[in-house]
TORTORTI-667638 format. One record per residue: residue number from 0; residue in three letters; x, y, z of N, C-alpha, C, O in turn. Coordinates in steps of 0.05 Angstrom, whole numbers, plus 5000, padded with zeros to 4 digits. Layout:
% residues N
> NUM; ALA; X; Y; Z; X; Y; Z; X; Y; Z; X; Y; Z $
...
% end
This chain:
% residues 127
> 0; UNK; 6359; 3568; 8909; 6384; 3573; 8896; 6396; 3546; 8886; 6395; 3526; 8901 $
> 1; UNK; 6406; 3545; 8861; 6414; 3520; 8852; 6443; 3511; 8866; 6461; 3527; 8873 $
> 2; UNK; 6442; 3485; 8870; 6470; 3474; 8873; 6490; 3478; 8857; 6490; 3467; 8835 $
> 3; UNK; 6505; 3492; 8864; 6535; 3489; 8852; 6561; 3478; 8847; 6582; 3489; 8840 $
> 4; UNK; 6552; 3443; 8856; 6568; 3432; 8854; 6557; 3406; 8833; 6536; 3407; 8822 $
> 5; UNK; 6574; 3384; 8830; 6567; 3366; 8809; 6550; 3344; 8821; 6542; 3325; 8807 $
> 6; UNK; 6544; 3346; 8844; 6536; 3314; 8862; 6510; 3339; 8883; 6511; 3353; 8903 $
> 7; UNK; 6491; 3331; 8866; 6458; 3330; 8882; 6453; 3336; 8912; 6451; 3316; 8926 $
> 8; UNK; 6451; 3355; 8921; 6449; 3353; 8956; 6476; 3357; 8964; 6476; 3358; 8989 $
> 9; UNK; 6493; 3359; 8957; 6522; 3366; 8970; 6518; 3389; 8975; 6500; 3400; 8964 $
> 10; UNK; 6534; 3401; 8994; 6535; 3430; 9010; 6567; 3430; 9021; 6574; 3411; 9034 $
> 11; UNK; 6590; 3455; 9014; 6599; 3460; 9019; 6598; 3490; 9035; 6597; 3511; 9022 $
> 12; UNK; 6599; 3489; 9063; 6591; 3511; 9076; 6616; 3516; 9095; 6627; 3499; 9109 $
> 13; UNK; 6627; 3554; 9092; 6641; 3570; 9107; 6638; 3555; 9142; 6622; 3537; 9144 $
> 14; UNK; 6653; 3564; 9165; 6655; 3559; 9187; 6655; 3593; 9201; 6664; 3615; 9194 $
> 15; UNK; 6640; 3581; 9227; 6641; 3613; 9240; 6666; 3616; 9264; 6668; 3602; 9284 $
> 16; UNK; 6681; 3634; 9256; 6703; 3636; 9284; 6688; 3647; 9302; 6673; 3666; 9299 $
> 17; UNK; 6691; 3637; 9318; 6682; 3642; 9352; 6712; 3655; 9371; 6735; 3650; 9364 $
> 18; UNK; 6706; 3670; 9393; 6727; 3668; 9414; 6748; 3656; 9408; 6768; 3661; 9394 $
> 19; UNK; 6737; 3630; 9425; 6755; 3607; 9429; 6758; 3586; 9407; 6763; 3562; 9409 $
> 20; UNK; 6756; 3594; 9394; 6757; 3568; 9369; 6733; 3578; 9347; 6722; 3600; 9344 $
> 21; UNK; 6731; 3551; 9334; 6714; 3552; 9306; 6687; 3540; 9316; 6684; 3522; 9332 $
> 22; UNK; 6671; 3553; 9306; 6639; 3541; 9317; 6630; 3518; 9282; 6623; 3530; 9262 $
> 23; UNK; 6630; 3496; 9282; 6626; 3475; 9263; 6600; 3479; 9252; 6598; 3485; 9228 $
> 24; UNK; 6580; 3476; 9268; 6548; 3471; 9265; 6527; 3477; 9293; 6528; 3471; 9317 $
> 25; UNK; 6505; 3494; 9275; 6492; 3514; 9293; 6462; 3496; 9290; 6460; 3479; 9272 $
> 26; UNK; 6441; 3503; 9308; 6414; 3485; 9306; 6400; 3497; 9281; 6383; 3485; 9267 $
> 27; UNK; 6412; 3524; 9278; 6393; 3537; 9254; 6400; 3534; 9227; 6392; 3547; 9209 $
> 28; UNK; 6425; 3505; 9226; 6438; 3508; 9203; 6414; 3483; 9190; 6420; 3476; 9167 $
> 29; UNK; 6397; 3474; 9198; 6382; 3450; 9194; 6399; 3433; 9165; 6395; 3436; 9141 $
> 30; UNK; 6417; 3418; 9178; 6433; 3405; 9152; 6424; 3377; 9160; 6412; 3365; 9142 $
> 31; UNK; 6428; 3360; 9191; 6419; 3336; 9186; 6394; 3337; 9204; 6394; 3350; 9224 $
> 32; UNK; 6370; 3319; 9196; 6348; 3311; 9216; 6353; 3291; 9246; 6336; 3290; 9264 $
> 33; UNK; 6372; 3281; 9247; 6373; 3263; 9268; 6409; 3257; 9275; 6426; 3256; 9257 $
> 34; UNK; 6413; 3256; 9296; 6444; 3246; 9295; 6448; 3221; 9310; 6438; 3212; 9330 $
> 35; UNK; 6471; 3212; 9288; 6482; 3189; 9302; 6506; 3186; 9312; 6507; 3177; 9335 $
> 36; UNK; 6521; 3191; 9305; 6557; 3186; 9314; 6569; 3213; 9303; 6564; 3225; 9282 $
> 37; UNK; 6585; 3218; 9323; 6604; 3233; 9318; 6635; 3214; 9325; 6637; 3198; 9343 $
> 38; UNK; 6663; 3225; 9302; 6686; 3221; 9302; 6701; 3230; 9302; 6697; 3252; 9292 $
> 39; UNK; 6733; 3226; 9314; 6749; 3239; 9302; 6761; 3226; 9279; 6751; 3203; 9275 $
> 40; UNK; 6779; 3234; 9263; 6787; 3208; 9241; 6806; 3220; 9238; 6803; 3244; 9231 $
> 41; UNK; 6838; 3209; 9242; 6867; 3216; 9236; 6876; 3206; 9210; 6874; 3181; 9207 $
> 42; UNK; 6885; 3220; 9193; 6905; 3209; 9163; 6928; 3216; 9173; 6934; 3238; 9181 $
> 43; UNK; 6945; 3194; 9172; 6969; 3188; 9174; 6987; 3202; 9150; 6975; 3196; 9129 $
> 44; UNK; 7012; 3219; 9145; 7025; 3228; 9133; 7030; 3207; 9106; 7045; 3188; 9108 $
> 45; UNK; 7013; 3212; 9078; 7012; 3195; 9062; 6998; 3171; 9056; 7000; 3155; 9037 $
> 46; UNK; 6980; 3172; 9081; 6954; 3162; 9082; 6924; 3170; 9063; 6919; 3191; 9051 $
> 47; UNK; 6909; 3149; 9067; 6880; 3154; 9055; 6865; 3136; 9071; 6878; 3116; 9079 $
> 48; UNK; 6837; 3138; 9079; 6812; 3128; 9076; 6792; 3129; 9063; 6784; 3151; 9058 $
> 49; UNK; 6778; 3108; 9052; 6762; 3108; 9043; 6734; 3098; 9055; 6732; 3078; 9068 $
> 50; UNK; 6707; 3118; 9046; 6677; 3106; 9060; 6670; 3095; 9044; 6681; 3102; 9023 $
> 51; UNK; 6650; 3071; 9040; 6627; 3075; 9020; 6619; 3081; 9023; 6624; 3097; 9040 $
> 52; UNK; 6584; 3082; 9009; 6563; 3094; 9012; 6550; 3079; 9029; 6548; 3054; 9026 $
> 53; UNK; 6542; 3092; 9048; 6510; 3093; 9068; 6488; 3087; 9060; 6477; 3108; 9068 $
> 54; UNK; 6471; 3075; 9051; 6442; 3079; 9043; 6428; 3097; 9061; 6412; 3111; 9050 $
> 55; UNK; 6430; 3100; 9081; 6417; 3127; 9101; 6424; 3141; 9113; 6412; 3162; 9115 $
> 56; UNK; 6447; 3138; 9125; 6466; 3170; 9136; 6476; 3184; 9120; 6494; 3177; 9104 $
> 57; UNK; 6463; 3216; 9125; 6481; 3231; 9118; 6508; 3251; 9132; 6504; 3257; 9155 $
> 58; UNK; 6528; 3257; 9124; 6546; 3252; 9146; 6559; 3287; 9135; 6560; 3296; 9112 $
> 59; UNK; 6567; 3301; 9159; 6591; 3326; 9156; 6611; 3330; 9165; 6612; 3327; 9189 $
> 60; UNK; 6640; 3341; 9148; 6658; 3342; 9153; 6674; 3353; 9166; 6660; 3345; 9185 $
> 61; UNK; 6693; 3365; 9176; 6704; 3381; 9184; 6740; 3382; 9178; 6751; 3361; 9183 $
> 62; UNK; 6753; 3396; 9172; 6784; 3388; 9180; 6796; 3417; 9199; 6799; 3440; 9194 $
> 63; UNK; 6801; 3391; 9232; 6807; 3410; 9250; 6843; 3418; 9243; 6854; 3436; 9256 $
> 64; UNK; 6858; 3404; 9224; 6880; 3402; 9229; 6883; 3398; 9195; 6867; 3386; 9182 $
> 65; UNK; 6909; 3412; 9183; 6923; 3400; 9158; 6913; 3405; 9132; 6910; 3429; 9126 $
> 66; UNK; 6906; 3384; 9112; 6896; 3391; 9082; 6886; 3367; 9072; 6902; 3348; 9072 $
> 67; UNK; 6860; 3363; 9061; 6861; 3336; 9060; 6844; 3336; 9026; 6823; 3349; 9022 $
> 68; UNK; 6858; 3316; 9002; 6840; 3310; 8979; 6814; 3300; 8985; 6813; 3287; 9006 $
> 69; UNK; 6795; 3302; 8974; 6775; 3293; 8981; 6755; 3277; 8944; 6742; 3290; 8928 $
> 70; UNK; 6759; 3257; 8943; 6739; 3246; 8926; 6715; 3227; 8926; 6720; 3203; 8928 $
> 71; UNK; 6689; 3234; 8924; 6661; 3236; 8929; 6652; 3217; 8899; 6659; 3230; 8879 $
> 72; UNK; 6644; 3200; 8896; 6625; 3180; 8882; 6591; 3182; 8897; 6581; 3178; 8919 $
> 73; UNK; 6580; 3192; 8862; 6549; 3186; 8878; 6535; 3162; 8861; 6527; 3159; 8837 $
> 74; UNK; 6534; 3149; 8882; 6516; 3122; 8876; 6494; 3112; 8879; 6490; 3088; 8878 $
> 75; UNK; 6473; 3135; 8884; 6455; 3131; 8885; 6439; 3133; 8859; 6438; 3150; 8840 $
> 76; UNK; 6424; 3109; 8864; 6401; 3107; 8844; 6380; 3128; 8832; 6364; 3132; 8851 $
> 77; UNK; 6372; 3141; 8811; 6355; 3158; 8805; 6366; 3179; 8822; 6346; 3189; 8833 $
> 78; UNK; 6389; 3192; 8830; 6389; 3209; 8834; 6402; 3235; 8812; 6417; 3221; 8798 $
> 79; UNK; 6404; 3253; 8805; 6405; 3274; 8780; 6439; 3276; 8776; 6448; 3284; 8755 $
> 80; UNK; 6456; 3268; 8797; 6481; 3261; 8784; 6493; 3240; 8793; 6516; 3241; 8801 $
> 81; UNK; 6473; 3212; 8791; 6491; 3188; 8794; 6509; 3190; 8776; 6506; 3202; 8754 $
> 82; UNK; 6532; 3176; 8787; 6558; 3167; 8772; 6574; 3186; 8775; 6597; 3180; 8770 $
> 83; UNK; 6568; 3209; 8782; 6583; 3232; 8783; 6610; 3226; 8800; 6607; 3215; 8822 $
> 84; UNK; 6628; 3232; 8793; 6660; 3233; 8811; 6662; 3265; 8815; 6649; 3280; 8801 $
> 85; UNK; 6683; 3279; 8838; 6688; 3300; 8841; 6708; 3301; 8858; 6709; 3284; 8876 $
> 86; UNK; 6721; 3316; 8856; 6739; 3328; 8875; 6742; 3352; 8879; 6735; 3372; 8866 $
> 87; UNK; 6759; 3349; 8910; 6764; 3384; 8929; 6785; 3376; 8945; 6798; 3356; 8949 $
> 88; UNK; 6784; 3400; 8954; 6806; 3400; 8973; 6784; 3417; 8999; 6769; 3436; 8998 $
> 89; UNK; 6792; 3396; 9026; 6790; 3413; 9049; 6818; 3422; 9066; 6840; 3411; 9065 $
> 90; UNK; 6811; 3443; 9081; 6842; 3451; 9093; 6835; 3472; 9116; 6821; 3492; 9115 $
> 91; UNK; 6853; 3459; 9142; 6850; 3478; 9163; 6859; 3512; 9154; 6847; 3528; 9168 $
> 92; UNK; 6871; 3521; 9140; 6868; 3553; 9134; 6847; 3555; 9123; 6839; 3577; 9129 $
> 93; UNK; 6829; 3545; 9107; 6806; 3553; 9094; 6781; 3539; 9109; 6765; 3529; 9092 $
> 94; UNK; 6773; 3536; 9136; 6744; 3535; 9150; 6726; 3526; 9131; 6717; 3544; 9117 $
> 95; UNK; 6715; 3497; 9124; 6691; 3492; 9109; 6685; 3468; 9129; 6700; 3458; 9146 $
> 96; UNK; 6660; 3462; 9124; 6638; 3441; 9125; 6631; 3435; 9107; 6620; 3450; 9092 $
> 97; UNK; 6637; 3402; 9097; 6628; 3383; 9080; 6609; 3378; 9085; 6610; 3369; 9108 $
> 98; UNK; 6573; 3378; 9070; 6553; 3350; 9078; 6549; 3335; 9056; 6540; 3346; 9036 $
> 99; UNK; 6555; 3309; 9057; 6552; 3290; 9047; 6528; 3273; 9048; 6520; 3260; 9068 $
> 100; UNK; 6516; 3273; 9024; 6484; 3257; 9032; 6485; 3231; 9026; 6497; 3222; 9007 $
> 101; UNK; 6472; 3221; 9041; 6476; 3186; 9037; 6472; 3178; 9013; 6454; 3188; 9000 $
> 102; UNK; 6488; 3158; 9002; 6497; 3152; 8981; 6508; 3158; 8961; 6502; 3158; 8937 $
> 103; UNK; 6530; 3165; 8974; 6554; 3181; 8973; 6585; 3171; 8980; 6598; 3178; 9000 $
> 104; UNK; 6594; 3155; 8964; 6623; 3147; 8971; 6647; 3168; 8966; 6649; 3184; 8947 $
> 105; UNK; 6665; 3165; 8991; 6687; 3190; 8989; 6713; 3165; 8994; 6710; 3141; 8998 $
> 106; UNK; 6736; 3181; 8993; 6759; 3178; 8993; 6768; 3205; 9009; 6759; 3227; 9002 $
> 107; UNK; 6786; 3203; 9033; 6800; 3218; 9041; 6833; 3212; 9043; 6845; 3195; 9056 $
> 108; UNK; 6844; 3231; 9025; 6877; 3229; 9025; 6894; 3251; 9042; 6882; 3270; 9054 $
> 109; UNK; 6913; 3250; 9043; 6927; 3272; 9057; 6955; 3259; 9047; 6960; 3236; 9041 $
> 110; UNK; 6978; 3291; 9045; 7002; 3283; 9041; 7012; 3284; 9068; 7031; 3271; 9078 $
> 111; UNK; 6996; 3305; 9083; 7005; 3315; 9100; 6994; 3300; 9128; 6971; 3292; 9124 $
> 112; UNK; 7004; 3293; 9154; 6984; 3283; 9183; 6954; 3302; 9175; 6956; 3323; 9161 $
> 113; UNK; 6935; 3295; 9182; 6907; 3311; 9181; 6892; 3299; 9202; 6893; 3276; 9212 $
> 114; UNK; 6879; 3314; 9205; 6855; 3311; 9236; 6832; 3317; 9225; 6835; 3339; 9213 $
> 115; UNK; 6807; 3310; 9222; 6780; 3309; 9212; 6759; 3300; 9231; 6762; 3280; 9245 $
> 116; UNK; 6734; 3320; 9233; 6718; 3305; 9256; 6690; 3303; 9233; 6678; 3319; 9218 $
> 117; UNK; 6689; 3277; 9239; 6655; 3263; 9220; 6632; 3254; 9235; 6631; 3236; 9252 $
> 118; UNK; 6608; 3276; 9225; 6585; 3272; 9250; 6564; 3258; 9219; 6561; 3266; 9196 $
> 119; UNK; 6553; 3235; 9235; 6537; 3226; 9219; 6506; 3219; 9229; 6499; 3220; 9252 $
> 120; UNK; 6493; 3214; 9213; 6461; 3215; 9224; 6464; 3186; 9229; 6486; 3175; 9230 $
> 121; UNK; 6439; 3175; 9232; 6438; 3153; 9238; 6410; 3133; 9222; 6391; 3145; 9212 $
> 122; UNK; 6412; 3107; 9221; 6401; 3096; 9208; 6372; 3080; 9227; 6377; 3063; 9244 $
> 123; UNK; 6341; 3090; 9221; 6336; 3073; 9239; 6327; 3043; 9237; 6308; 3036; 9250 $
> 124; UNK; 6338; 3030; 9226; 6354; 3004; 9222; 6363; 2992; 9242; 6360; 2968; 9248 $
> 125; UNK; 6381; 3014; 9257; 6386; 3012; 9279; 6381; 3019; 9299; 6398; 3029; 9313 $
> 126; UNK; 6352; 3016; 9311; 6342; 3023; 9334; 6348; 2999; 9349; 6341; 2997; 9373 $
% end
């Protein structure tokens, strides 16, 4: 099935409600090969962060809390939409999973406080 978004390897994927909460990521979702870090990451009311790009982690999103802009630069070399810019919106009433493939610069804004958890692979670079 083709990608439907503007940036190569991006995946914007639904969340499953569980019981007790939201279930993020399942073993059968095979999105990353290896993990490295997981975060939480708070935006301050009128805040932003910004990543660059990774040369080897690929990393997924989550927003446990709020609404947050989201703008994605792909900078990778020879890939089918370098240069590409895009934007979205993630938001706790609407349950998604961001994956972001390395080499991939984002910007995260919020007007609003936001809560975000970022699990990223890891580089073995760093073994």
């Amino acid at each position: 099935m083709p990608n439907q978004f503007p940036i190569a390897d991006m995946q914007l994927f639904s969340l499953e409600p569980t019981k007790d909460g939201m279930r993020l990521l399942r073993n059968s979702d095979h999105l990353l090969r290896r993990f490295g870090q997981l975060d939480h990451v708070a935006i301050k009311a009128g805040g932003s962060i910004e990543y660059p790009a990774h040369s080897e982690a690929d990393e997924i999103w989550f927003v446990l809390s709020g609404k947050v802009d989201v703008i994605l630069s792909d900078k990778r070399g020879g890939s089918p939409s370098e240069g590409t810019e895009f934007q979205l919106i993630l938001a706790q009433d609407d349950p998604q999973g961001l994956l972001l493939p390395f080499g991939v610069a984002s910007v995260f804004s919020s007007k609003q406080e936001a809560s975000l958890i970022r699990l990223s692979t890891h580089s073995d670079k760093n073994k």
